[in-house]
Each structure stands twice: as C-alpha cells, then as structure tokens.
C-alpha positions in Angstrom: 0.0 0.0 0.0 1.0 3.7 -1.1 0.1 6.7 0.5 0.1 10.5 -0.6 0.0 13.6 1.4 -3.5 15.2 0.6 -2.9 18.3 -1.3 -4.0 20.9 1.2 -1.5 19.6 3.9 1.8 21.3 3.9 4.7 18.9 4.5 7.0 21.2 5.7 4.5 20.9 8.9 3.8 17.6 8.9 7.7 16.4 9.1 8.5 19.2 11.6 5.7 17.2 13.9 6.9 13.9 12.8 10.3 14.7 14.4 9.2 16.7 17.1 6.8 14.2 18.6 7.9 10.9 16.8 11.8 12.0 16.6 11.5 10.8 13.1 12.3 12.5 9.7 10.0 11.5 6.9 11.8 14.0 4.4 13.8 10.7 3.0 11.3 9.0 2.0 9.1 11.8 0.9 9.0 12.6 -3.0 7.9 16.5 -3.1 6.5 15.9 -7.0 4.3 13.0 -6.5 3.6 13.5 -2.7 4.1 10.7 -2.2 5.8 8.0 0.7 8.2 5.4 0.0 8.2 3.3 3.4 12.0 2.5 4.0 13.5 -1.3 3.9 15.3 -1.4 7.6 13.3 -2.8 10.3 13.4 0.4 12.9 12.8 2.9 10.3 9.9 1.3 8.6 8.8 0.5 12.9 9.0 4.1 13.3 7.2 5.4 10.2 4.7 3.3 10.4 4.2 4.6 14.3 3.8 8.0 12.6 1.4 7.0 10.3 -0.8 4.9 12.8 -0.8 7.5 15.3 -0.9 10.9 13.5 -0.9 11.2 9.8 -4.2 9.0 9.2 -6.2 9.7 12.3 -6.0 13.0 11.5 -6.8 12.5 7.7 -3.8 13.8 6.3 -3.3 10.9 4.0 -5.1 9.3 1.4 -4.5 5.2 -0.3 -3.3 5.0 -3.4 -4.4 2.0 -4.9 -2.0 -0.3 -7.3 -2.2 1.2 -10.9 -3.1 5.1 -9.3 0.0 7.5 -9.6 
C-alpha cells in the first residue's frame, strides 16, 4: 500500500511534527513531485514510520491510499 500527502497539507509541517513528537524525519522517504511515501526497507525505520502513520498522519486524515495502478 502507497500513500500520498493530501494536497491541502503542507509537509514542511507535517515532518516538523513527525520529528518533534515521533523523533522521526519523513523527508527521506518523501518525493515533493508526487507526494508521495516510500516506506524504507530497515526494520526500525519502517517500525517508526509506520508509528507515525498509525498515530498521526491517518487519524488526522492527512493521508489518502493510493491503490496499485493510481499515480
């Protein structure tokens, strides 16, 4: 599954929350064009983004699923 930061939400934001509350930078695996999220391949990083997307980015509806075949 891919997600994309809905176009009204500013990801300079988000990310400054991410780290401030989750210590983690999504700016890695973030592509500014598409919008993107790559989840990364090592164990603690993809722990820890997930974290952030389970407990903030989609309770607060900030995301949206991008289905297979949707760019």
């Amino acid at each position: 599954m891919k997600y994309k930061l809905k176009d009204e939400v500013n990801f300079k934001f988000v990310n400054d929350k991410s780290i401030k509350k989750f210590d983690f930078d999504l700016s890695n695996y973030y592509d500014k064009e598409t919008r993107m999220f790559e989840f990364p391949e090592g164990y603690i990083s993809w722990h820890l983004m997930a974290q952030v997307f389970s407990e903030f980015l989609i309770p607060l509806d900030l995301v949206e699923k991008i289905q297979k075949g949707d760019n």
